[in-house]
Backbone as numpy.savetxt, mean C-alpha at the origin, in Angstrom:
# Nx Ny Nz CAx CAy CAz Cx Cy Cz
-15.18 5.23 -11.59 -13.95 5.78 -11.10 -13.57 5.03 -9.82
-12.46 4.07 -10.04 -12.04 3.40 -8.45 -11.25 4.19 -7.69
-11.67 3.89 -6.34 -11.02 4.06 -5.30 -9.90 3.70 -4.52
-9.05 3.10 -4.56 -8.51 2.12 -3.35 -7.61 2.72 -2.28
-7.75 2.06 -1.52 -6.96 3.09 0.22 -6.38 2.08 0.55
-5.16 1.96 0.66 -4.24 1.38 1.46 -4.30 1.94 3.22
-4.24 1.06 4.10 -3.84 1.11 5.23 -2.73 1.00 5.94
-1.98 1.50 6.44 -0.73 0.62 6.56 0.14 1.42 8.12
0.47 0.56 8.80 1.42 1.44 9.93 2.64 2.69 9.12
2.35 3.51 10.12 3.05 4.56 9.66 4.77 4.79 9.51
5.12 5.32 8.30 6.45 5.02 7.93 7.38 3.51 7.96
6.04 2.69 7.63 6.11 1.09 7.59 6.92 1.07 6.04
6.53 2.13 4.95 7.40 2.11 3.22 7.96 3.65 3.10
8.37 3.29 2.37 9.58 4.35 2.41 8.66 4.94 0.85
9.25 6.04 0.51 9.06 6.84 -0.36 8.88 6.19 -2.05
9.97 5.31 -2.10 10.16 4.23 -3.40 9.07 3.13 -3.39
9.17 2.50 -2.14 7.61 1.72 -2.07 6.11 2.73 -1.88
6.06 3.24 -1.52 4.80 4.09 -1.63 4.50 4.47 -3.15
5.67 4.46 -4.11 5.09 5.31 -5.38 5.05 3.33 -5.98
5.76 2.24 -5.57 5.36 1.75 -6.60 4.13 0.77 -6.22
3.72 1.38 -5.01 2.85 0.36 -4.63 1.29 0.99 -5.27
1.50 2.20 -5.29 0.40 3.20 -5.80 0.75 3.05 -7.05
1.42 2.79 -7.99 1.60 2.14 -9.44 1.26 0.97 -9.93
1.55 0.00 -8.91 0.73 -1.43 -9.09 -0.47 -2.00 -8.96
-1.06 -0.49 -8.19 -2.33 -0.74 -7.68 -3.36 -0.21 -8.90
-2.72 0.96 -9.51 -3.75 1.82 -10.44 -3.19 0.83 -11.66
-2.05 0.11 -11.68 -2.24 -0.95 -13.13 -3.04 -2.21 -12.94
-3.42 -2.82 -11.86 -4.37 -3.67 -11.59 -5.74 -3.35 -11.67
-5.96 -1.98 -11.66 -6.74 -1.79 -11.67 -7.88 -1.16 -12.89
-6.53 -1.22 -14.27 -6.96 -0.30 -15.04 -6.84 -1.79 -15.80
-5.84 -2.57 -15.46 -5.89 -4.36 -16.17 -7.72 -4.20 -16.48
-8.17 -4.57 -14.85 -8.78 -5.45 -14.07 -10.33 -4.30 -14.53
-10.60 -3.30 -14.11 -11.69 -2.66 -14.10 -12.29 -1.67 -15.38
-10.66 -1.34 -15.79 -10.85 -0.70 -16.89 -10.51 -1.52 -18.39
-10.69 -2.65 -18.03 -9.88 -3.32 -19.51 -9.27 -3.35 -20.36
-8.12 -3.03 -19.49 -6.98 -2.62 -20.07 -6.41 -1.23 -20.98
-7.71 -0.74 -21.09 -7.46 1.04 -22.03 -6.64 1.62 -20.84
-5.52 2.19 -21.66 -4.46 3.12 -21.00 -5.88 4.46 -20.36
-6.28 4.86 -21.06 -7.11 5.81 -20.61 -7.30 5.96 -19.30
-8.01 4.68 -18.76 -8.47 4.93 -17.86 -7.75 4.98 -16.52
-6.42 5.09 -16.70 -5.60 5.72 -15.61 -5.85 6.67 -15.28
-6.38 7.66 -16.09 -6.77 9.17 -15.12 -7.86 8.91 -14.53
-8.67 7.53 -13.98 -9.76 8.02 -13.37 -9.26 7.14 -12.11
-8.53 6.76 -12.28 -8.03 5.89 -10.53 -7.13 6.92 -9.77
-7.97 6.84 -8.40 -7.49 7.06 -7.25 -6.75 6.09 -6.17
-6.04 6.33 -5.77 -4.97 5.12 -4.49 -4.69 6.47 -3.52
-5.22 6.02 -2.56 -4.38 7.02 -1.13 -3.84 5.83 -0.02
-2.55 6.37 0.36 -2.17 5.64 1.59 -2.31 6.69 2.80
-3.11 5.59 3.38 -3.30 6.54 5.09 -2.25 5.90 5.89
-1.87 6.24 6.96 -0.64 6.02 7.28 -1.05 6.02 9.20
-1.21 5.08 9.74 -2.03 5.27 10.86 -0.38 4.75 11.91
-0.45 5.89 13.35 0.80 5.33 13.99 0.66 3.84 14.26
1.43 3.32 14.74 1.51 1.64 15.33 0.74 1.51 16.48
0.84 2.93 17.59 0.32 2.81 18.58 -1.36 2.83 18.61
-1.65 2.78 17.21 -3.25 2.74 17.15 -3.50 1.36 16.48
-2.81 -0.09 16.51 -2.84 -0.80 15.84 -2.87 -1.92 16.57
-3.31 -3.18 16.73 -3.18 -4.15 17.68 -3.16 -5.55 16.59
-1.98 -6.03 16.50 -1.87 -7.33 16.02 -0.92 -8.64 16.98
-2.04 -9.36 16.77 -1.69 -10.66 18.04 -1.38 -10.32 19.35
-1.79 -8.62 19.68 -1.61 -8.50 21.13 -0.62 -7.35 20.73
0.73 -7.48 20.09 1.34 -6.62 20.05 1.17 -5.03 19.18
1.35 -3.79 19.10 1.86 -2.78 18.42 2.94 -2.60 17.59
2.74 -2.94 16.19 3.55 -3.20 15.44 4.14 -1.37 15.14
5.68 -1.29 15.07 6.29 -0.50 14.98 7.00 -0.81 13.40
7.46 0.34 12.65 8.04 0.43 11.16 9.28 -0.41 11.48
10.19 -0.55 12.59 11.07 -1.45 12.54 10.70 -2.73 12.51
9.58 -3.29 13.24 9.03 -4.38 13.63 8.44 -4.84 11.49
8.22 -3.91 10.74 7.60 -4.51 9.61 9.25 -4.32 8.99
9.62 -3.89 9.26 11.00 -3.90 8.48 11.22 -4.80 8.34
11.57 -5.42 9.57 12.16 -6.74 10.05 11.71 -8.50 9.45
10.32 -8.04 9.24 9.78 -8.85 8.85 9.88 -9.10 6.62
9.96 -7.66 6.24 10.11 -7.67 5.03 11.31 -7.92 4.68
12.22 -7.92 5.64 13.89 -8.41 5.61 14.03 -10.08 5.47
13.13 -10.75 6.68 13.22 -11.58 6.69 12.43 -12.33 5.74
11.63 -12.06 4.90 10.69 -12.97 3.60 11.23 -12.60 2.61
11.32 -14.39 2.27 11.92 -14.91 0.77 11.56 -14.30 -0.47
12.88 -13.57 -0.90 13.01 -13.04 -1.71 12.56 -13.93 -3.34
């Protein structure tokens, strides 16, 4: 039975990315671990923890949900 936990600054995805990111994760995983039997979707777990920015330190700075916005705005589509 897999696990996987996403980490991620808080209110960094919105509601539509949270369900399909937790969809892509339990189909990679049922590809990948379960070999491909539909079945074994009921045994995968995905939780996103959702930690504030102010508990986060990248390159020095505290990344804020606008600050990843910004960045998912700006990469090539």
């Amino acid at each position: 039975m897999p696990f996987a936990k996403i980490v991620t600054v808080k209110d960094a995805l919105n509601t539509d990315e949270k369900r399909l990111l937790k969809e892509k994760i339990t189909d990679a995983l049922v590809e990948i671990e379960g070999g491909g039997n539909p079945d074994f979707r009921q045994h995968v777990w995905v939780v996103i923890d959702e930690i504030e920015g102010e508990n986060w330190s990248v390159g020095g700075l505290e990344p804020s949900a606008e600050m990843i916005q910004a960045i998912k705005e700006a990469a090539p589509k």
